[in-house]
C-alpha positions in Angstrom: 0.0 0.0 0.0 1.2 3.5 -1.0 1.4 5.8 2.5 3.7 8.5 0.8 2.5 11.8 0.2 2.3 11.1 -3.2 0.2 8.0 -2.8 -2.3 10.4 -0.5 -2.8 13.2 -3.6 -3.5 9.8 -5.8 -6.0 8.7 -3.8 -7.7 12.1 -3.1 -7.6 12.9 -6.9 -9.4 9.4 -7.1 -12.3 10.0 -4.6 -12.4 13.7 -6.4 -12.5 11.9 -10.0 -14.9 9.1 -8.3 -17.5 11.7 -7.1 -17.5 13.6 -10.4 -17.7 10.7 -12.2 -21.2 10.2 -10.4 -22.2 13.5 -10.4 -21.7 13.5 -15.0 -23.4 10.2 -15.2 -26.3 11.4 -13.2 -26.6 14.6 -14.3 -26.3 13.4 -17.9 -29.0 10.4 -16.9 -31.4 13.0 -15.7 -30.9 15.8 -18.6 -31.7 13.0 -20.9 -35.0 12.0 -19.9 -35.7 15.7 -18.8 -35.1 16.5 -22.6 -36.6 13.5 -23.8 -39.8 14.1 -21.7 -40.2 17.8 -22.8 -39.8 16.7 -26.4 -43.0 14.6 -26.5 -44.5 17.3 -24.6 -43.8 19.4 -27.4 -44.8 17.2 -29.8 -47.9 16.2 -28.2 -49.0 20.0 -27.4 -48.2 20.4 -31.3 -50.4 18.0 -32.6 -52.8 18.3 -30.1 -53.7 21.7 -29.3 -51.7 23.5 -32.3 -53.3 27.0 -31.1 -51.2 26.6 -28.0 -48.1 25.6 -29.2 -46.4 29.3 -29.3 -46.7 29.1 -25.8 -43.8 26.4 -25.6 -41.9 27.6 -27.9 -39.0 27.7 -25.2 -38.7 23.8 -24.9 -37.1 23.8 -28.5 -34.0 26.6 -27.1 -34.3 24.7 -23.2 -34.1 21.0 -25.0 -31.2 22.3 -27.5 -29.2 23.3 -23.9 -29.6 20.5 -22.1 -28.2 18.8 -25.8 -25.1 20.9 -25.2 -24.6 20.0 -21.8 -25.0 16.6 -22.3 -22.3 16.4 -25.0 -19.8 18.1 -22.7 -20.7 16.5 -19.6 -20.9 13.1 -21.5 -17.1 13.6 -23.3 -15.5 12.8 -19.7 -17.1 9.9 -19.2 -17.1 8.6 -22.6 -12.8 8.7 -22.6 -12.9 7.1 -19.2 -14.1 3.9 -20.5 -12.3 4.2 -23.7 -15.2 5.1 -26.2 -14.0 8.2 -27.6 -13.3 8.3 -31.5 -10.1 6.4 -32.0 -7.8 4.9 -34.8 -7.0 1.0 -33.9 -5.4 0.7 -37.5 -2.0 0.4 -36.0 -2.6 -1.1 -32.6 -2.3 -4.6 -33.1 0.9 -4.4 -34.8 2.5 -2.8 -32.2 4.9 -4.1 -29.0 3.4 -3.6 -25.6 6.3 -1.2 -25.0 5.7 1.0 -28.3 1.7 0.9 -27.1 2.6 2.0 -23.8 4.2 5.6 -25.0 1.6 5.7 -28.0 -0.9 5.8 -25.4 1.3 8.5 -23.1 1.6 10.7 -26.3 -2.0 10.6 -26.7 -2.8 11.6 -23.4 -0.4 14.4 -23.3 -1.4 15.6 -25.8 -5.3 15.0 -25.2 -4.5 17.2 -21.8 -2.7 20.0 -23.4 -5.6 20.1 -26.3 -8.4 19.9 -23.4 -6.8 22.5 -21.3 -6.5 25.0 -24.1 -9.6 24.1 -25.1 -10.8 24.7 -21.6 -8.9 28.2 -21.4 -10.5 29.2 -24.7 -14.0 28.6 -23.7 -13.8 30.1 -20.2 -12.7 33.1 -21.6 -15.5 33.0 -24.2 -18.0 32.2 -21.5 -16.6 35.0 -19.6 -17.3 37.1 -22.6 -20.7 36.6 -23.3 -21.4 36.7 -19.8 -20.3 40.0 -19.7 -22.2 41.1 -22.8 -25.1 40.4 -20.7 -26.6 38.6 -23.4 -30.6 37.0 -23.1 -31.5 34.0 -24.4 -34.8 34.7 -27.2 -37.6 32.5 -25.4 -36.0 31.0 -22.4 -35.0 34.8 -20.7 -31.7 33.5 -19.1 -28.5 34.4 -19.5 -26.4 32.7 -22.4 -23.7 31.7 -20.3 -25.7 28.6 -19.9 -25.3 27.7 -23.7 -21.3 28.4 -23.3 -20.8 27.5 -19.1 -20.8 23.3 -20.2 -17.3 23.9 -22.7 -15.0 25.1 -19.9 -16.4 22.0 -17.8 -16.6 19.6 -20.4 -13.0 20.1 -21.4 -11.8 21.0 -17.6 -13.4 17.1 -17.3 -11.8 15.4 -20.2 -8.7 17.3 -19.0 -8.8 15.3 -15.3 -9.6 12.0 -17.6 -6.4 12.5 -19.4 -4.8 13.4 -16.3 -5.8 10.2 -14.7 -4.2 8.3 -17.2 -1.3 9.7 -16.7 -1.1 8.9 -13.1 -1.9 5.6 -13.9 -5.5 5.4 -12.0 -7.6 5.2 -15.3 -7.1 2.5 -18.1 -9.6 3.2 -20.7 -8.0 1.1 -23.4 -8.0 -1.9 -20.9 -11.6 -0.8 -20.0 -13.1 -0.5 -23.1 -11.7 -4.3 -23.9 -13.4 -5.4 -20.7 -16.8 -3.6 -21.9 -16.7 -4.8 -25.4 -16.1 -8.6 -24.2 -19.6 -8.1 -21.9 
């Protein structure tokens, strides 16, 4: 068992990831069927009572956020257990060795891409915050179209991160979920 002070920040950085983990799934579980629910609504109301349907005319802009956020909260999630858009062409031909710093390349540079990525959004966010910009039927501010991009990215940014420490395996994961 690791006691070290570096073994401590591991395992506080895995309870942290653990917990957010959760909190994505859940969150992205529950804006699903929220969206999903207020879709057939929509529809229903439409084809029901068309003379009332201009009165919901915000679930098409609330339904297209809670899209967004899904996406972004989803993207941490999906590289945890490996099912992020990938190449295998050259995988099987390779050593374990010369997979071992492919897959250390990738993350570094998966981290790098997702901080800037991150930095670049906040600062966007930020932006339109401060432009005190109104979303058209919904009346609430547009930082909640651009607020999921600096968390989506700051959360594939601690998935990449993990790899790197060596807590995650998503490669190894993904075999284990295709093989069930």
């Amino acid at each position: 068992m690791d006691t070290g002070p570096v073994g401590t920040t591991k395992r506080q950085l895995a309870r942290v990831a653990d917990l957010l983990g959760l909190i994505e799934r859940y969150l992205t579980a529950i804006l699903m069927i929220v969206m999903t629910a207020l879709y057939a609504f929509n529809v229903l109301i439409r084809m029901v009572l068309p003379t009332h349907a201009s009165t919901f005319a915000w679930i098409d802009e609330a339904t297209r956020y809670m899209m967004i956020w899904v996406v972004f909260l989803a993207a941490g999630v999906t590289l945890e257990i490996g099912r992020h858009v990938s190449v295998d062409l050259i995988r099987p031909f390779l050593r374990p060795r010369a997979l071992t710093v492919l897959f250390i390349i990738i993350d570094i540079v998966g981290l790098l891409s997702s901080l800037a990525a991150m930095v670049f959004s906040f600062n966007l966010a930020v932006f339109v915050a401060n432009t005190g910009q109104i979303s058209p039927t919904l009346g609430t501010t547009m930082l909640w179209l651009y607020a999921p991009l600096p968390i989506g990215f700051a959360l594939l940014a601690l998935r990449y991160l993990l790899e790197l420490v060596g807590y995650q395996n998503r490669f190894l994961l993904r075999d284990v979920i295709q093989d069930h």
